[in-house]
MIFIKE-824160 format. One line per 2 residues: number of its first residue (from 1); their letters; for each residue x, y, z of N, C-alpha, C, O. Coordinates in steps of 0.2 Angstrom, whole numbers. Layout:
N
NUM	a	X:Y:Z:X:Y:Z:X:Y:Z:X:Y:Z; ...
This chain:
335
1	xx	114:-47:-75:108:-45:-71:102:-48:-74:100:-48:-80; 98:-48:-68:89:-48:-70:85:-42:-71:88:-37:-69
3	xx	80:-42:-73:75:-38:-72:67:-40:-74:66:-40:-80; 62:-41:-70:56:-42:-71:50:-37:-76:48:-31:-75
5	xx	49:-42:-81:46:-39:-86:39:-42:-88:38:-48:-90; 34:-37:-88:26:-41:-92:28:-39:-99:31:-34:-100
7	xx	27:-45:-103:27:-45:-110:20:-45:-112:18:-41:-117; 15:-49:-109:10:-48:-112:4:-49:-106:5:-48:-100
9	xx	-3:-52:-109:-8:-51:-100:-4:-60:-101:-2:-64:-105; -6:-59:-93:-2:-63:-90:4:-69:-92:4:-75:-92
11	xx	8:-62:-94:16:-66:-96:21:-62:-93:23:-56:-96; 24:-64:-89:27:-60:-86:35:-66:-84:35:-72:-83
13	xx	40:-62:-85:46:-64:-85:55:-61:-81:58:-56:-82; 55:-66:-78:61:-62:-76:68:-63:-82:72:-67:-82
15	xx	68:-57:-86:72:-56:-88:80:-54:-88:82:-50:-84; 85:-58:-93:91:-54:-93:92:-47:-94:88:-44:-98
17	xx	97:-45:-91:95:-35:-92:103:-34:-91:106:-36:-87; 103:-28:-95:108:-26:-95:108:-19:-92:108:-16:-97
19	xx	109:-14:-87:107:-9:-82:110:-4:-87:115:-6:-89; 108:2:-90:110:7:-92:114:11:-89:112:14:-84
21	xx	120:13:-92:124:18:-87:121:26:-85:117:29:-88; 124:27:-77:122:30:-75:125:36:-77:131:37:-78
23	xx	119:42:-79:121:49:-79:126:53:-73:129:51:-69; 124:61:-73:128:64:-69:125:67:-65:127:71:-61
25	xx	116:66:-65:112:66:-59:110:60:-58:105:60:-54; 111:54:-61:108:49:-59:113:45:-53:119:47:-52
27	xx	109:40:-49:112:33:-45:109:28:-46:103:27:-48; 113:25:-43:111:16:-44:111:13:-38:116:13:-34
29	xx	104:10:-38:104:9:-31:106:0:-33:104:-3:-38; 109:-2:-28:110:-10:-25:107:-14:-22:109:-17:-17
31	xx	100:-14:-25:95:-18:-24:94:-23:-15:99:-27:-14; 91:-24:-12:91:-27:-4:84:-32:-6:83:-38:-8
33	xx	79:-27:-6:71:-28:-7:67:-23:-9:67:-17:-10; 62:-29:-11:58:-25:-14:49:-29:-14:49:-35:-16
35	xx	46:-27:-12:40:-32:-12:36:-33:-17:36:-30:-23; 31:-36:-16:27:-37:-23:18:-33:-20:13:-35:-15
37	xx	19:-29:-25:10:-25:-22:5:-26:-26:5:-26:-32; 0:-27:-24:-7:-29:-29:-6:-23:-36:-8:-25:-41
39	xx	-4:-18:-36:-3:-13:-42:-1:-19:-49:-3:-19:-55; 6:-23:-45:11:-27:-50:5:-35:-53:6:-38:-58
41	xx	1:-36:-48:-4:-40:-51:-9:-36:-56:-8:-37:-62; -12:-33:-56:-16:-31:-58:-13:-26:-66:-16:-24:-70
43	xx	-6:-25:-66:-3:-23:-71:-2:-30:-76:-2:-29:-82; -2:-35:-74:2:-42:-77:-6:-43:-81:-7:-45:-87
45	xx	-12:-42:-75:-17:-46:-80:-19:-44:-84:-21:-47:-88; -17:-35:-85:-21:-30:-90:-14:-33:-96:-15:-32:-102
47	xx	-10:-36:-92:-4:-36:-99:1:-30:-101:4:-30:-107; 2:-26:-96:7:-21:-99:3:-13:-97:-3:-13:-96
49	xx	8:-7:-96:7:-1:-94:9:3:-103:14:1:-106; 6:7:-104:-1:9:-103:-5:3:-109:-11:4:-108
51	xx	-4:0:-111:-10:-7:-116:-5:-12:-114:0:-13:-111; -9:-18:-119:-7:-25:-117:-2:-24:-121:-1:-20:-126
53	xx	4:-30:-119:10:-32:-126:15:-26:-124:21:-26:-126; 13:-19:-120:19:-16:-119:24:-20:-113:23:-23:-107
55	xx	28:-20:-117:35:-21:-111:36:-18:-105:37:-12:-106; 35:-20:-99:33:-17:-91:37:-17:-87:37:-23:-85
57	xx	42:-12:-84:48:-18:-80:43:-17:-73:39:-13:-71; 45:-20:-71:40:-20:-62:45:-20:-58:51:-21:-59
59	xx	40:-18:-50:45:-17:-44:45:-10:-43:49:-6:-46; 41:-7:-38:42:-1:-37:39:1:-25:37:6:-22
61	xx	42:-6:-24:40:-3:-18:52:-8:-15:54:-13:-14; 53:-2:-16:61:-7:-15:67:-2:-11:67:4:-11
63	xx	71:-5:-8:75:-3:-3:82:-5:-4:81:-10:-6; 87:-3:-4:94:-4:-5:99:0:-3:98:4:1
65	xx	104:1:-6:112:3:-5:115:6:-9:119:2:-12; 116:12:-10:120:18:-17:126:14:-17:130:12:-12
67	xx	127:12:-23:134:10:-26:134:15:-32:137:11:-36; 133:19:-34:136:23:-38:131:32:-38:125:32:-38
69	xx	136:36:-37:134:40:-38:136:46:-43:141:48:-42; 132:48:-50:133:55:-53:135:62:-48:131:64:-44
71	xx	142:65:-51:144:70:-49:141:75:-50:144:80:-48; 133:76:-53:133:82:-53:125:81:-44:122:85:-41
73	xx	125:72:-41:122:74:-36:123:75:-30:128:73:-27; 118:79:-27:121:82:-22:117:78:-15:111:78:-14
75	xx	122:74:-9:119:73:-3:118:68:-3:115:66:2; 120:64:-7:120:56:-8:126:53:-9:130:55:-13
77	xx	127:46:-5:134:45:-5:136:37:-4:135:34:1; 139:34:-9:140:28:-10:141:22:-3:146:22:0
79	xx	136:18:-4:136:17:4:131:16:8:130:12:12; 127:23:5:122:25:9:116:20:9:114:20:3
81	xx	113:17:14:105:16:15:99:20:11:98:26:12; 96:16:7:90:21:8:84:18:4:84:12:3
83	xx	76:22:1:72:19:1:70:24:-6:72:30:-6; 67:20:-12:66:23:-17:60:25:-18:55:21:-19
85	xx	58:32:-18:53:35:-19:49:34:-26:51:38:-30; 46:31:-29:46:29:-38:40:35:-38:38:37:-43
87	xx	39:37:-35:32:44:-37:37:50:-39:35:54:-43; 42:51:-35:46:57:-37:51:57:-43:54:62:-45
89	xx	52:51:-46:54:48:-51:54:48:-57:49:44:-60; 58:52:-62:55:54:-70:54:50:-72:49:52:-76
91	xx	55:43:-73:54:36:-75:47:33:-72:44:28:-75; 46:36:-66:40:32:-63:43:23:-63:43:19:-68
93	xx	45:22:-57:48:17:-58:44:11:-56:40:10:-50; 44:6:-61:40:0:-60:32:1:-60:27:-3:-58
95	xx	31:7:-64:23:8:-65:24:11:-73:20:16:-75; 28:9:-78:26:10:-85:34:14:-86:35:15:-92
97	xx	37:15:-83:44:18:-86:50:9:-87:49:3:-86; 54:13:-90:60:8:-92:63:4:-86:66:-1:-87
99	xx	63:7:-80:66:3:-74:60:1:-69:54:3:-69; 63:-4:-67:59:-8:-61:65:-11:-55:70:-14:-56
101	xx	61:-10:-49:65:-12:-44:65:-19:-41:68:-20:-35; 63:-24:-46:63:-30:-44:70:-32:-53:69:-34:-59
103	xx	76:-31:-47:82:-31:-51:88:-30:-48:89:-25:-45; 94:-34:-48:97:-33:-45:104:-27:-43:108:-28:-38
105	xx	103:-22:-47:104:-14:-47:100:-11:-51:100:-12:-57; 97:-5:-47:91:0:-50:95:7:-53:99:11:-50
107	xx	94:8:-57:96:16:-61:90:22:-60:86:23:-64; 92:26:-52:87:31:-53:90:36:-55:96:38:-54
109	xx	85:40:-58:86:47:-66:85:51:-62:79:51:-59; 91:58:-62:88:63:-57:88:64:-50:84:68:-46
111	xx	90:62:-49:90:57:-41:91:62:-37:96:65:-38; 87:64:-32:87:69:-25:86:67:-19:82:64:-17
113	xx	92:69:-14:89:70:-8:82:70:-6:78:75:-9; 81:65:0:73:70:2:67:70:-3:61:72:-1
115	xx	68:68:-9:63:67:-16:62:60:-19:57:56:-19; 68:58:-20:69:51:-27:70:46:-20:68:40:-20
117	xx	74:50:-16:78:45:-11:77:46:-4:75:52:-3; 78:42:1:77:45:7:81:39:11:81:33:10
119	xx	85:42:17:87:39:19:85:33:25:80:34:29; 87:29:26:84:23:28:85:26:36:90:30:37
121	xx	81:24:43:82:25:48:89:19:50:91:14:47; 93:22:57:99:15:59:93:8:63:88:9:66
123	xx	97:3:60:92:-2:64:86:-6:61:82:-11:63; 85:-2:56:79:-3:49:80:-8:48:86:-6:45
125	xx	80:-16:46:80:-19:41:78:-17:34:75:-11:33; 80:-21:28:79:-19:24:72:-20:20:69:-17:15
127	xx	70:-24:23:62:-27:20:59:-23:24:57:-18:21; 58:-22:29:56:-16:35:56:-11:30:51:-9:29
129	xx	60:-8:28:60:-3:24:57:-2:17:55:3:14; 58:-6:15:55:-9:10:48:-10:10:44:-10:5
131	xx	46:-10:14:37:-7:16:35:1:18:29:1:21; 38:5:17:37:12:17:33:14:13:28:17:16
133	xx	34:11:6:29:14:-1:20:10:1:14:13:1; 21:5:2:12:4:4:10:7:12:5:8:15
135	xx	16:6:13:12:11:23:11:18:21:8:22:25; 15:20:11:13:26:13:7:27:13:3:30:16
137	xx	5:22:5:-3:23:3:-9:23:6:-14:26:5; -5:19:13:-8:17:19:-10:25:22:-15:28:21
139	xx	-8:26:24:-7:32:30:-11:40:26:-14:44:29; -9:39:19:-13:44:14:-20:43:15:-24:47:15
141	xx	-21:37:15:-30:34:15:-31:38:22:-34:44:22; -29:35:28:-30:38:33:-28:47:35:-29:49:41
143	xx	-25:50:30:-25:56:33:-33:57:28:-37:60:31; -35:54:20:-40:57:17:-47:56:22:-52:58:20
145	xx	-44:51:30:-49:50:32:-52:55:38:-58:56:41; -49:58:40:-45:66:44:-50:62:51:-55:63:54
147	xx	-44:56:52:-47:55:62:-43:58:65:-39:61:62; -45:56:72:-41:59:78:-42:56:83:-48:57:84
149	xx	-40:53:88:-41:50:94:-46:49:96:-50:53:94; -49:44:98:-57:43:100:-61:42:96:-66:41:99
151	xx	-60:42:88:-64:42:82:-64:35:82:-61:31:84; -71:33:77:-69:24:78:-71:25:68:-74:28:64
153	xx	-66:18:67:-68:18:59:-68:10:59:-66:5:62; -72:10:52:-70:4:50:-64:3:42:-63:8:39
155	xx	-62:-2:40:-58:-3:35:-60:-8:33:-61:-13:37; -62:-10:25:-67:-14:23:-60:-15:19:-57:-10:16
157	xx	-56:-23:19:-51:-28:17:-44:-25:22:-42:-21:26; -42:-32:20:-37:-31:27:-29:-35:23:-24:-39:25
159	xx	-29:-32:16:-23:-34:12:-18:-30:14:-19:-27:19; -12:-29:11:-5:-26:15:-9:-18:15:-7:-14:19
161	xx	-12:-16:12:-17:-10:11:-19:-6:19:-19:-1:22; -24:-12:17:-28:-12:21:-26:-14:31:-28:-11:36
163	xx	-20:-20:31:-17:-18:37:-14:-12:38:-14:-10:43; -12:-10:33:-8:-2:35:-13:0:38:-14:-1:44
165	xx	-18:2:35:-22:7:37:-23:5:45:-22:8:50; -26:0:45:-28:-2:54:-22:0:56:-23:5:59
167	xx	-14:-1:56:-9:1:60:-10:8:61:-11:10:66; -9:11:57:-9:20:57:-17:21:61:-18:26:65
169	xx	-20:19:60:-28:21:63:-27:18:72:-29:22:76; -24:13:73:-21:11:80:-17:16:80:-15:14:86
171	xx	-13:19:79:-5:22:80:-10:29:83:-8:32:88; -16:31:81:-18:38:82:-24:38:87:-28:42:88
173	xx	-23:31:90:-30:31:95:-36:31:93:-40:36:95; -41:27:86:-43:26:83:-46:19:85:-42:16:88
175	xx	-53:17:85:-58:11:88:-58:9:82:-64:10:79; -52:5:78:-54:0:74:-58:-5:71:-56:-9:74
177	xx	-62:-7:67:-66:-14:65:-64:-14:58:-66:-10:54; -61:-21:58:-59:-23:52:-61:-28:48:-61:-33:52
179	xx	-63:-29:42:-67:-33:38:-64:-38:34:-61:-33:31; -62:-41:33:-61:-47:28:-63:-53:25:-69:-53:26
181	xx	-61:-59:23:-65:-65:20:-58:-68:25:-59:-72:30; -54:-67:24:-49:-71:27:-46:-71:33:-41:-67:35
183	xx	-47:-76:36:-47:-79:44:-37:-74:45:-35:-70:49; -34:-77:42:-26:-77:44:-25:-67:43:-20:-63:46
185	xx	-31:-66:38:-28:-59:36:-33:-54:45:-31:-49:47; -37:-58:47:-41:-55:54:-39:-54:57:-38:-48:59
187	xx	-35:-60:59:-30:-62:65:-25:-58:64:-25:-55:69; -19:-53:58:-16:-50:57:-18:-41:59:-15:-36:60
189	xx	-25:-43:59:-28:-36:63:-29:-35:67:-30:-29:70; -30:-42:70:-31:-39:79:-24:-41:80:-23:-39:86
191	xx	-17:-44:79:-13:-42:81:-10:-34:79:-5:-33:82; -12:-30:76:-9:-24:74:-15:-20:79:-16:-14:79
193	xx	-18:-24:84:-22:-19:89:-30:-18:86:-34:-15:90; -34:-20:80:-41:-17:79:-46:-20:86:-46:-24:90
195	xx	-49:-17:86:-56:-19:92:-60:-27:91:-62:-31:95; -60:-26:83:-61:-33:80:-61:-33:74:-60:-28:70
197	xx	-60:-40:71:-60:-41:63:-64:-45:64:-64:-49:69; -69:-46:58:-74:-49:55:-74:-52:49:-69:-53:45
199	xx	-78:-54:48:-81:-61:40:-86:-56:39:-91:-56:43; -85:-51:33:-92:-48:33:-98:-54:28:-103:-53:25
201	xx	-96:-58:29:-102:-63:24:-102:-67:30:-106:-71:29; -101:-67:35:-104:-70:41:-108:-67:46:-110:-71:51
203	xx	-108:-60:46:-113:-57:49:-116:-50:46:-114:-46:41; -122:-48:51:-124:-40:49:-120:-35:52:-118:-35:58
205	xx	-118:-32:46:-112:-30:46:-116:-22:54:-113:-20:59; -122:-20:50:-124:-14:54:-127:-15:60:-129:-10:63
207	xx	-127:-22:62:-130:-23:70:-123:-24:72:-123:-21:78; -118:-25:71:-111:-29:73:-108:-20:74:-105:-19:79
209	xx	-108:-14:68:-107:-7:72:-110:-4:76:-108:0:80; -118:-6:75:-120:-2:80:-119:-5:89:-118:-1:93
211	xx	-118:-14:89:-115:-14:97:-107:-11:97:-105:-10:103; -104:-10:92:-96:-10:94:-95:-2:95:-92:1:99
213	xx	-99:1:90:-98:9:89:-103:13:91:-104:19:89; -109:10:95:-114:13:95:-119:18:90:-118:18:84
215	xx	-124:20:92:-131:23:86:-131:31:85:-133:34:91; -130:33:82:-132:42:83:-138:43:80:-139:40:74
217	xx	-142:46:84:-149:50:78:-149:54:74:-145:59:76; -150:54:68:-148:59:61:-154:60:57:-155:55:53
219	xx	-159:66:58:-163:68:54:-168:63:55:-169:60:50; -172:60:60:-177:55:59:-174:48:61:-176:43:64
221	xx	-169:49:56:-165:39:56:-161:39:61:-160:43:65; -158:33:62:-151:32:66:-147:28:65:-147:22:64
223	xx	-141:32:64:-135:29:60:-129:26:66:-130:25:72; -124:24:62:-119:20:67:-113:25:69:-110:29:66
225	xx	-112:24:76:-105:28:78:-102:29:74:-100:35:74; -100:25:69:-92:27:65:-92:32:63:-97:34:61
227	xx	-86:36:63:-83:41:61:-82:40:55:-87:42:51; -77:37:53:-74:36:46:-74:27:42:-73:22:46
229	xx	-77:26:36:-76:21:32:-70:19:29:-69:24:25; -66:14:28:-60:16:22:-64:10:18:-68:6:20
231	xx	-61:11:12:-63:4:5:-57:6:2:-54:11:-1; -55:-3:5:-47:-6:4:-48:-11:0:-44:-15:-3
233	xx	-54:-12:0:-58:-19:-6:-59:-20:-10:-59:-26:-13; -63:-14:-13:-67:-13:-20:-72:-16:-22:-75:-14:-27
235	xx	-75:-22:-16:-82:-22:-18:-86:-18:-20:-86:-13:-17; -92:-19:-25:-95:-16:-26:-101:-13:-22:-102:-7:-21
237	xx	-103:-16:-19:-108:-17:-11:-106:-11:-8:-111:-7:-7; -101:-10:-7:-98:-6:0:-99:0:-1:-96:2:4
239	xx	-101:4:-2:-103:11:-3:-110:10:-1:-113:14:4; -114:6:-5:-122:6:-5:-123:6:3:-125:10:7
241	xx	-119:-1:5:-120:-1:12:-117:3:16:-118:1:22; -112:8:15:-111:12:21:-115:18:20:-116:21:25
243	xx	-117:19:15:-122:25:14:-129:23:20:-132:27:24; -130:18:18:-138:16:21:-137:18:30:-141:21:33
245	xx	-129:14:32:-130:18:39:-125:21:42:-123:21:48; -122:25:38:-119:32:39:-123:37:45:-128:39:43
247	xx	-120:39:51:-120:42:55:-121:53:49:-119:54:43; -122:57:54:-121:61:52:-115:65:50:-112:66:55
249	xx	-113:67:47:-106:69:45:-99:65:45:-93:67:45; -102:59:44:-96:53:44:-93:54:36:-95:58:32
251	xx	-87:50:36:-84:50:30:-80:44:27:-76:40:29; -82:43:20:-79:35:17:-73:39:12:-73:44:8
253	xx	-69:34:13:-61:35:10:-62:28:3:-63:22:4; -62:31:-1:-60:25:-6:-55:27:-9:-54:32:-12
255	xx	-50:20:-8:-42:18:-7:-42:13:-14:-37:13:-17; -47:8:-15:-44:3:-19:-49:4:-27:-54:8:-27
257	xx	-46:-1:-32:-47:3:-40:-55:-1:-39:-56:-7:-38; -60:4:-41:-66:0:-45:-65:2:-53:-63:7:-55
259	xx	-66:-5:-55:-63:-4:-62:-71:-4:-66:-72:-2:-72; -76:-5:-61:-81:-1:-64:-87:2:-63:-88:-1:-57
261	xx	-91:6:-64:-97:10:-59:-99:7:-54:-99:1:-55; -100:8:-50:-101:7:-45:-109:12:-42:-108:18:-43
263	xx	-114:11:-40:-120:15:-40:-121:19:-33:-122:16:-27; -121:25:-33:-122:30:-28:-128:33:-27:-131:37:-31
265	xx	-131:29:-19:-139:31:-19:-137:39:-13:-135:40:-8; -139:43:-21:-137:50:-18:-143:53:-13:-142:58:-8
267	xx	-151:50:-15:-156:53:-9:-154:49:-3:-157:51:2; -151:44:-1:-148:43:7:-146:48:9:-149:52:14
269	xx	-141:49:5:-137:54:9:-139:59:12:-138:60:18; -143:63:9:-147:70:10:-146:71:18:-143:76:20
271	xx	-148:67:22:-150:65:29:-144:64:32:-143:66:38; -137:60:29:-133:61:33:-126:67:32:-122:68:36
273	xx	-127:69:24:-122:74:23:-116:72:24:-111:75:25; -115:64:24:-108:62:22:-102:62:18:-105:61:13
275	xx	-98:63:17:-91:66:13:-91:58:10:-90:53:13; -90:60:3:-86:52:1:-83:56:-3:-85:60:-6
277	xx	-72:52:-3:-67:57:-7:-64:50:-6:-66:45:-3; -59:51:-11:-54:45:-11:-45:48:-10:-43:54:-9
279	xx	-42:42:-11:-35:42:-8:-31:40:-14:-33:34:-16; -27:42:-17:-22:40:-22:-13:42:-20:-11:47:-19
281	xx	-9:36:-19:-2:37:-19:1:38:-12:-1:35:-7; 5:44:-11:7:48:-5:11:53:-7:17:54:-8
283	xx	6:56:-9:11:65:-11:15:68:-6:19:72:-8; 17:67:3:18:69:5:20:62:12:24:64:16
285	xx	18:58:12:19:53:18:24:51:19:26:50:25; 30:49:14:35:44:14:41:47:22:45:44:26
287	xx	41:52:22:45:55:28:40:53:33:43:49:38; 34:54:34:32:52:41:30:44:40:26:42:44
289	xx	32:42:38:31:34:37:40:33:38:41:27:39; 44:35:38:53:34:39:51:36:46:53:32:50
291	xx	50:41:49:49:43:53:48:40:61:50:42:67; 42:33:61:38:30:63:40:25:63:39:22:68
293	xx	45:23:57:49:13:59:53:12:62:56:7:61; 55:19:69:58:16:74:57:13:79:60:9:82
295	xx	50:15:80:45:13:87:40:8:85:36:4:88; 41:8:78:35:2:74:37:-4:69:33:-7:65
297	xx	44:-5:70:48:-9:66:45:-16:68:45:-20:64; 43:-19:73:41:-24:74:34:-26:71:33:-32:68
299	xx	28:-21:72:24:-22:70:23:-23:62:19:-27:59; 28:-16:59:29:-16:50:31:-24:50:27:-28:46
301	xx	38:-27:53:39:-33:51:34:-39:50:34:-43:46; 29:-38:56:24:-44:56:20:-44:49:19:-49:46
303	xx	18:-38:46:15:-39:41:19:-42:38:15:-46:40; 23:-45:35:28:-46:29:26:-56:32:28:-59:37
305	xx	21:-59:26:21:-66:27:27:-71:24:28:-77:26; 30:-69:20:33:-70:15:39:-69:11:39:-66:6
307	xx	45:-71:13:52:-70:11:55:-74:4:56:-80:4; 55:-70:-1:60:-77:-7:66:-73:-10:68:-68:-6
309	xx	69:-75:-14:74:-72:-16:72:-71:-25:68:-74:-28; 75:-68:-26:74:-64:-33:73:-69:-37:67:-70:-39
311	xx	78:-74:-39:74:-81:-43:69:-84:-42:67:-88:-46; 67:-82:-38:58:-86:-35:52:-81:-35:47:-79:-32
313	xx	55:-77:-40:49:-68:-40:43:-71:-42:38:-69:-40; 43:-76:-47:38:-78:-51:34:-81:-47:28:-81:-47
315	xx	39:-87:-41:32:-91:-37:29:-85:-31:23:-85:-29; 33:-81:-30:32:-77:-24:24:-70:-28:20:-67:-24
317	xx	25:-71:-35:17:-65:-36:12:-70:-36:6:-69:-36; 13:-78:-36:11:-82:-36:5:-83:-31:-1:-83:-31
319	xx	10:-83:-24:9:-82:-17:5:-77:-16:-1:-78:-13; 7:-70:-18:4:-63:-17:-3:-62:-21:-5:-57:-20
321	xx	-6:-66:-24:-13:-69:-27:-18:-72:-21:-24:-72:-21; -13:-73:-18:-19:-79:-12:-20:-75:-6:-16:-73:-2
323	xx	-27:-74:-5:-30:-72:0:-25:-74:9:-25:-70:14; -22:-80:7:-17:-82:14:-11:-77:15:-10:-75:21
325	xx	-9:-75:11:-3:-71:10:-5:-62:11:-9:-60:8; -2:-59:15:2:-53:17:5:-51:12:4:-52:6
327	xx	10:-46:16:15:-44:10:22:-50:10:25:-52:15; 23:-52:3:26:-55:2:34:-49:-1:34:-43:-4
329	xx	39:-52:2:44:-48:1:49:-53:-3:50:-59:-3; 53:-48:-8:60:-52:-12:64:-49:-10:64:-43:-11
331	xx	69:-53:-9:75:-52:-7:81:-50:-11:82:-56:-14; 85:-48:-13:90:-47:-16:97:-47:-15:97:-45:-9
333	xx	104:-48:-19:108:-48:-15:109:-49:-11:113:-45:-8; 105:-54:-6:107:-54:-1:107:-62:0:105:-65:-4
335	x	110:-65:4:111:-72:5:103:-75:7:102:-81:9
């Protein structure tokens, strides 16, 4: 077998691996898919979890088939469908533990119903399912964003991140406006339903909310309709400038990593008493995101630009670097 490993900043290798045997709470899942998420870029450049030169396995958004199960687990059963939770996972899988789901059998430790594993809906593809873990992150963002029908938000990047969030913000009767640099990733948003997607380096961003989401009065000023901000992007900008025309009691979600300060003009705010909190992971989402890929399996599929197979892992994070690309998915055992 294989398994994908950072050895050093940017040295990353599909390795021979020999899978460890499975304990008597443990299984092995039989690898389908698994995609590649900006987390897995962003590990390879630092070079390793937790310093550089650590040995990394990667792969932690993946889908597959119990071919073995330990007798001491309970409700899992060889054969079975299903989707790997790496948050509930002693190992933390593919974020600095000994396993990684870009491999062609996964050893999860501990392994529970409902927790580590979760059953796959009938009719699910497997890459389809294998986008669970970033639709959760997704859908985490938008609950830290607390809308509800009629609410209008914006989502500043439209990466597999950032599409989720537009889909679950359309899914709840939300007035979407989507921002990105990239044409193909727009067009991906107003397919998934937003009001519009933009080039924010091609226009004012706050004449362009105030026609789509109109102006509220707030203590003297006037701010823009929107309800809720997310920051899927990380530029450093976006704060300054959602502060500037923040409506009153509006709320900004940041979702993606600033790896450095970032400055917060706290006397704006005074005036609009806006909430800024952030979104990490999904402590709770993965069931209502399994829940959801019956009636939304098509739209989940459209995100997915990108199909390779396990030998082509390397050109495929290649691919997942480039602004043109979506989610790239890897296939496994599979033809």
């Amino acid at each position: 077998m294989r398994l994908l490993k950072i050895h050093n900043v940017n040295d990353v290798r599909l390795d021979a691996y020999q899978r460890p045997d499975a304990g008597p709470k443990d299984v092995v899942v039989k690898m389908k898919a698994c995609g590649i998420c900006g987390s897995d870029l962003s590990y390879i450049k630092h070079g390793g979890i937790p310093t550089p030169g650590t040995i990394t396995a990667l792969g932690h958004e993946g889908a597959g088939e119990i071919m073995q199960v330990g007798p001491e687990v309970e409700g899992i059963s060889v054969g079975q469908r299903v989707i790997v939770n790496p948050m509930q996972t002693p190992s933390n899988i593919g974020s600095g533990g000994p396993e990684g789901a870009f491999t062609e059998e996964l050893l999860v430790r501990e392994a529970r119903l409902g927790a580590s594993i979760l059953p796959i809906p009938a009719d699910i593809p497997y890459d389809v399912a294998a986008m669970c873990e970033p639709l959760a992150v997704a859908m985490h963002g938008v609950n830290r964003a607390e809308v509800k029908a009629g609410d209008k938000a914006v989502v500043f990047g439209c990466g597999p991140i950032g599409l989720g969030m537009v889909l679950w913000l359309v899914d709840r009767g939300v007035d979407v406006v989507a921002l990105d640099l990239a044409a193909e990733r727009r067009e991906r948003a107003m397919a998934l339903g937003a009001q519009a997607a933009l080039d924010p380096t091609q226009i004012d961003l706050r004449t362009e909310l105030a026609r789509l989401h109109g102006e509220v009065p707030s203590y003297g000023r006037v701010g823009v309709g929107t309800d809720a901000f997310i920051d899927a992007a990380g530029a450093p900008n976006i704060l300054s400038e959602v502060v500037a025309m923040a409506k009153f009691h509006s709320r900004f979600v940041i979702t993606a990593a600033h790896m450095k300060p970032i400055e917060l003009p706290a006397g704006r705010m005074l005036t609009s008493e806006m909430t800024i909190t952030t979104a990490m992971g999904y402590p709770t989402e993965m069931p209502d995101v399994i829940a959801a890929m019956p009636r939304l399996k098509d739209k989940i599929a459209s995100m997915i630009s990108h199909h390779l197979p396990l030998d082509q892992v390397l050109e495929g994070l290649k691919i997942a670097a480039t602004p043109e690309s979506c989610k790239v998915m890897v296939n496994i055992n599979e033809e």
